[in-house]
N, C-alpha and C positions, 0 to 999 in steps of 0.2 A: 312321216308326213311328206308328201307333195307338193312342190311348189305349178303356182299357176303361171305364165306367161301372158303380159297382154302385149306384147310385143315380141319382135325377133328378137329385140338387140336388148329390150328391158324387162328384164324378169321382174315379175311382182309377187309378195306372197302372201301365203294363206295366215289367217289371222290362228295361230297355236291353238291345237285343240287339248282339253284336260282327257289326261289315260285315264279311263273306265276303271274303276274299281273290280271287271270278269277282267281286263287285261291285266290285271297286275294280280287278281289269281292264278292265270292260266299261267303266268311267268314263271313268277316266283313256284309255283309248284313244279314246274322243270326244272329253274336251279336248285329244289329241293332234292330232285331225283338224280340228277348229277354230282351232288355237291359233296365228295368224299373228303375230309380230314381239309388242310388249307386248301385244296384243289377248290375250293367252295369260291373264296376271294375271286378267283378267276373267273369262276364261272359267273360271278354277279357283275363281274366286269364286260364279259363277253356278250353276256346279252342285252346288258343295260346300256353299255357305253356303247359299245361296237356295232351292234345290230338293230339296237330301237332308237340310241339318240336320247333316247331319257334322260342323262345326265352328261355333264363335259368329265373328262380326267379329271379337274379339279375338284370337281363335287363330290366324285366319287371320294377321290384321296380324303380329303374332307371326313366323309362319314366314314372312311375305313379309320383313320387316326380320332375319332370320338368314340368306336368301339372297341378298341384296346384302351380307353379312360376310365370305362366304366364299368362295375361290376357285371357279371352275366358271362356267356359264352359271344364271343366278340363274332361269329361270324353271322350268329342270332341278331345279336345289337346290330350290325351294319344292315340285314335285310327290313329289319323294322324301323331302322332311321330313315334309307331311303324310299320307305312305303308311306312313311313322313314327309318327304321333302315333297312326296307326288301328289300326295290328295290328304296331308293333315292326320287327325286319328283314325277315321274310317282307312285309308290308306296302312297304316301302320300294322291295325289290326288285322288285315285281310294279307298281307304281303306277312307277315310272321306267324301265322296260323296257316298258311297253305308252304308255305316253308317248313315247317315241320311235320308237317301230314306222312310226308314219304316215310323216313328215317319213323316217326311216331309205326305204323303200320306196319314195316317191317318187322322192328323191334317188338312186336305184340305177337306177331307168326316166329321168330325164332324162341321166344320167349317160352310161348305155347309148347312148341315140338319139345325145346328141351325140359322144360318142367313136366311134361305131360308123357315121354319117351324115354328123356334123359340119353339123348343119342348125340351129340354134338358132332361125333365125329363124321354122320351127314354133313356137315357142313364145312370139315376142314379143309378137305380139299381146296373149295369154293373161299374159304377166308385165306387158308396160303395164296392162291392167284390173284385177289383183289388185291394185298397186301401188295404184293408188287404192280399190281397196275397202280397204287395211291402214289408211289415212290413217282413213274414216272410221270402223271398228271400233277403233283406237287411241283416236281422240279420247274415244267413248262409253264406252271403258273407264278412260280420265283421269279423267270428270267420273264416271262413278262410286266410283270409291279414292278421288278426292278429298272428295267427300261423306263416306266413312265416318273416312278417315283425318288429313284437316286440318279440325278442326273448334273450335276454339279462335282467339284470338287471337296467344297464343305459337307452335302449331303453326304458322298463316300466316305466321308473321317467318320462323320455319324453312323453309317450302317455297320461299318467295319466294327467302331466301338462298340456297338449293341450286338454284334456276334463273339467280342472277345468276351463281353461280359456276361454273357449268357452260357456261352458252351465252356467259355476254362476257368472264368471266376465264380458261376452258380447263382448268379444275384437273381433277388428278386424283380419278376418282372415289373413291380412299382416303382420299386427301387429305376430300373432302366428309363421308364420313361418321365419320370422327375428327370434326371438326369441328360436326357436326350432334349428336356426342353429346356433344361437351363445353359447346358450348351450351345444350343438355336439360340436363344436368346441373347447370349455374349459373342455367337457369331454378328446375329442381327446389328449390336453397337459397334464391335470393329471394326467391321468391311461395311461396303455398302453397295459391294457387288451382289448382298446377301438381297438387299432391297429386288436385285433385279428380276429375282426366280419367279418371284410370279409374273412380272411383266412381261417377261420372256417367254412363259407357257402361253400365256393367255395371247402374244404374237401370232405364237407360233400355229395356236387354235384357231385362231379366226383368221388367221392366212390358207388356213389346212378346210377351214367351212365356208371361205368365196372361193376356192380352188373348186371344191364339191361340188356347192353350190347345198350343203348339208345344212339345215337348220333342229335344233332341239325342238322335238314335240311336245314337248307335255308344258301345261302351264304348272309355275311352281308354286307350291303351295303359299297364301298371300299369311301374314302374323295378323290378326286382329283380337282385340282382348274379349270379345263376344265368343268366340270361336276360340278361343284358349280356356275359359271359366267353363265352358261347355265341355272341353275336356280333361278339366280336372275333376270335372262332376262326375265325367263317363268314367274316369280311372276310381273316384270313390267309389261307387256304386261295384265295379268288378271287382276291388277290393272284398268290402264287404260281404258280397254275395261270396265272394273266395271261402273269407274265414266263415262265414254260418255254414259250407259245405265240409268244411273241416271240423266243424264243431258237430257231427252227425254223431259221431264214438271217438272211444277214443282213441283208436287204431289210425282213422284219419287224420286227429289232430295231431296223433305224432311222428305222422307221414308228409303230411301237407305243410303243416306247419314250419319244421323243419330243414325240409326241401326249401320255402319260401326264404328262410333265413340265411341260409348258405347261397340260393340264388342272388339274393339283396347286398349281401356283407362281401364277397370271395372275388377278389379282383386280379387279374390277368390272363384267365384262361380257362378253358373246362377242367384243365387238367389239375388246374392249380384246386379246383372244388373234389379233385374224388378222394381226397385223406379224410376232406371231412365228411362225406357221403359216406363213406365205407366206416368212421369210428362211429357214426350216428344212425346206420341200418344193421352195420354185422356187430358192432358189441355195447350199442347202447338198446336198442327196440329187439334186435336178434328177429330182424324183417327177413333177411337171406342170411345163408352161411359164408364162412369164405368161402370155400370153394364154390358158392352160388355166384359170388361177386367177382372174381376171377372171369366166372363164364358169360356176368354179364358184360366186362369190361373187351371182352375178345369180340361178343357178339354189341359190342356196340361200336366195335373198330370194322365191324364186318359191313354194317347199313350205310346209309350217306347219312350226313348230316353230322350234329358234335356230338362228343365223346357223353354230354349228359345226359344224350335219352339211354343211358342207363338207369335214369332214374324210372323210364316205364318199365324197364324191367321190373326195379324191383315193387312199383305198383302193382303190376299186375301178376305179380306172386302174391303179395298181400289181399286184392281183392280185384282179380279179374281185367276187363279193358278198363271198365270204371275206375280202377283204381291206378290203372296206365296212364291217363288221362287227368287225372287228378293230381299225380306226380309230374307230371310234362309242365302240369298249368302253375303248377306250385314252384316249376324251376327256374320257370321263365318271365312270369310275371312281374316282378320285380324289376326287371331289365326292361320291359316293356312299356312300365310305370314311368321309368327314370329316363328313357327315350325321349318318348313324349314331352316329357317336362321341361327338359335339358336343350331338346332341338332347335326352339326358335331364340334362344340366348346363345346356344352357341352359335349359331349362323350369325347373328349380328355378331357375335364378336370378330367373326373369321373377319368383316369386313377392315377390320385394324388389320396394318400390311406387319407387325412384329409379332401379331397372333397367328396369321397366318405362316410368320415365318416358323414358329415355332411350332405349329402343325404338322407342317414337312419337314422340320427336323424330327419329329416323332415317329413320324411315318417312316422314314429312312432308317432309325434305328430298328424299325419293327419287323424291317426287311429286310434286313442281317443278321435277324434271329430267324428268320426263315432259315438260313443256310443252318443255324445248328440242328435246325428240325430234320431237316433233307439228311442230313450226315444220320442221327441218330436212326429213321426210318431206313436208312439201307443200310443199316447192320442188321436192325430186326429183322428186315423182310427181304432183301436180296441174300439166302442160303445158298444156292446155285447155282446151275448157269439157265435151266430155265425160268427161274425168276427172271434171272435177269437178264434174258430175253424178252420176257412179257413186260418188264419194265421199259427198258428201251423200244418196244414196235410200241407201246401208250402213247412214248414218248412223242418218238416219230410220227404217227399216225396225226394227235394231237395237234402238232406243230406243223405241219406240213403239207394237210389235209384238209377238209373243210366239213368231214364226217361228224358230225354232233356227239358230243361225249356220252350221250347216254348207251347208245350204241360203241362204243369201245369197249362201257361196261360192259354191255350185256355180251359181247361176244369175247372178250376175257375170262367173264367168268365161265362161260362154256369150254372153252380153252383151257383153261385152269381145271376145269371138273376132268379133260377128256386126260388130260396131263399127268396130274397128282394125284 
C-alpha cells in the first residue's frame, strides 16, 4: 500500500484496503512452489511479512504457534490460518487450496512415471541435489525465526529446553509443548520482565513503521457471529458432501475415511502421521506395498510442500488423479475444519498479555527443535562434499541475495542432474 501526502511536512493515509481473494491465490501458490520441508515457515514469512506487509511479526509468530497446537501438518495449518486472519473462510479456503496445488501436482506426475515405468531412478539424481539444497534453505530459515522469535533470555532456556528434549530425550512433541507453556506461564508469574516481551516488540515495530513510514495493508478480518454461523454451515456442508464422496465404494471409504481420521486425531507433525499412514494403506487395505511406501515417502521428500501429500500417492495408485485428490482433501480437511473454528477464539485470547506470553514461550520451544531437524537433515543428505557444496551456495545465495527461491530451486536441481 501507498501512502498519500497532502503536505510536505504531513503525510496522510490511505484508508487499508482488503487483499483480493486472486491475491492471496497468486501468493500463497508461490509459497506453495517454494516451500520445501520447514524452508516453508520462511517462505510464508518472507512474503507476507517482509514483502506485502500483510501481517506484523507478531501475527505471524501468532498463527505459527497455533499450528504446532493443532492436529494436521502445521505448515498447512499456518497458511490456512492466515488466509483466515485476511479475508475470514473464503480467505482460508483459497490460501490452503492454492498452497497445495504445487506439491499436489507434482506428486501425481512423479507418481504416474513411477507406477507407470517404475523407473525412479530418473529422478535420484534430481532428489540427492534438492535433498541438499533443503539443508541449506532450512538452516537460513532457522536463523531467521530464530532472530524474530527467541530473543530474550527466558525465550533461550525455552528453545534450548525444546532441542534437549526432542533430539536426546525423544519426547513427544505434545508432550513438548504442554510443557513449553507451562513453563511460559511460571516464567510469566515470577519475573515480570516476562510482561515486557510483548511491549518491547511491538516498540520496537512501530518505531521500525514511522521510521518507514510502512503501514499493513490488508484490513483484518472483523469476528461477527452472522459470519461465523455462516461458516460453520460452509464447513457442514463440505463435511458432508466429503463423506457421500467417500461413500461412492468401498475403496473410497477406506481411503478417505481413514486419511480424514488420522488427519483429525495425529498431532505434531506430518511426520508424526506416517506410522499410521503406512499400518493403514500397506497392512490394513494393502493400498501400496512397502516398497510402494518407501518410494512414495522419498518422492514426497522430493516435491515442496509436507511430507503428507504422500497420501496423493497413494490415491492415485488406488484410483487415478481422482483418487489423488480425494486423499489430499481427506488429509487436510480436518485441519482446515478446526482452523476456522478455533481462529477467532484464539485471537481474542492472544489479547490476554499471559496468553500471549505463553505463545512465545511455545514458539521458542518450537524453534529449538528446528535445530534437531537441521542436524538429522544433514546426516541424511549432506554424503559429500558436493552436497555440501550445493548446500552451502542455497545457503549463501539465499541469505545474501535477493534471487527468489524458486529459482535456486530450479537451478539446483539442474545442477544436481548435471552433477549426480
Amino acid at each position: 500500500m501507498e501512502m498519500k501526502t497532502g503536505s510536505k511536512n504531513k503525510p496522510s493515509l490511505e484508508q487499508p484496503r482488503l487483499v483480493s481473494l486472486f491475491e492471496i491465490a497468486k501468493t500463497f501458490l508461490h509459497i506453495g512452489f517454494v516451500s520445501y520441508s520447514l524452508a516453508a515457515l520462511a517462505e510464508a514469512k518472507k512474503s507476507l511479512v517482509d514483502k506485502k506487509n500483510w501481517l506484523t511479526d507478531d501475527e505471524y509468530l501468532n498463527g505459527l504457534a497455533l499450528s504446532q497446537l493443532l492436529p494436521g501438518a502445521p505448515t498447512v495449518n499456518l497458511n490456512i490460518y492466515i488466509g483466515y486472519y485476511l479475508r475470514g473462510f473464503p480467505g482460508a479456503l483459497v490460501a490452503g487450496v492454492f498452497f497445495v496445488i504445487p506439491c499436489f501436482v507434482a506428486m501425481v506426475v512423479l507418481a504416474h512415471l513411477y507406477l507407470n515405468y517404475n523407473n525412479v531412478p530418473l529422478v535420484s539424481s534430481l532428489f540427492k541435489g534438492l535433498g541438499a539444497l533443503v539443508v541449506g534453505l532450512v538452516l537460513n530459515a532457522i536463523i531467521d525465526l530464530w532472530k524474530k522469535g527467541v530473543n530474550s533470555p527466558q525465550l533461550t532456556v525455552l528453545a534450548v529446553g525444546g532441542f534437549v528434549m526432542v533430539y536426546f530425550l525423544k519426547v513427544n512433541i505434545f508432550v513438548l509443548l504442554l510443557a513449553a507453556g507451562g513453563v511460559s506461564l511460571i516464567f510469566a508469574f515470577l519475573t515480570s520482565e516476562l510482561t515486557s516481551w510483548k511491549t518491547v516488540m511491538d516498540r520496537k515495530f512501530w518505531a521500525a513503521k514511522k521510521s518507514s513510514q510502512r503501514v499493513v495493508s490488508a484490513i483484518k478480518f472483523q469476528f461477527s457471529k452472522k459470519k461465523y454461523m455462516g461458516m460453520l454451515i460452509m464447513l457442514v456442508i463440505l463435511i458432508i458432501f466429503n463423506f457421500l464422496i467417500n461413500s461412492i465404494n468401498p475403496t473410497f471409504k477406506h481411503l478417505g475415511n481413514t486419511l480424514f481420521g488420522i488427519g483429525g486425531l495425529t498431532f505434531g507433525s506430518g511426520y508424526a502421521m506416517l506410522p499410521f499412514i503406512q499400518d493403514a494403506m500397506v497392512n490394513q487395505y494393502h493400498f501400496v506395498t512397502s516398497k510402494e511406501f518407501g518410494v512414495a515417502l522419498a518422492l514426497s521428500l522430493l516435491t515442496p510442500g509436507p511430507v503428507t501429500v504422500i497420501s496423493a500417492f497413494i490415491g492415485y495408485k488406488v484410483a487415478g488423479v481422482f483418487g489423488a485428490a480425494l486423499a489430499m482433501a481427506n488429509m487436510y480437511l480436518p485441519s482446515f475444519a478446526v482452523v476456522n473454528i478455533v481462529s477467532d477464539l484464539y485471537n481474542r485470547a492472544g489479547k490476554v498479555d499471559k496468553f500471549k506470553m505463553v505463545i512465545r514461550g511455545i514458539v521458542a520451544a518450537f524453534f529449538g527443535t528446528l535445530w534437531a531437524v537441521i542436524i538429522k537433515l544433514t546426516g541424511s543428505s549432506l554424503v559429500d562434499l558436493p552436497t555440501c557444496g550445493l548446500a552451502l551456495a542455497a545457503f549463501g545465495v539465499q541469505r545474501f541475495t535477493k534471487i527468489d527461491t524458486l529459482w535456486i530451486i530450479i537451478a539446483g536441481a539442474l545442477i544436481s542432474m548435471v552433477i549426480f
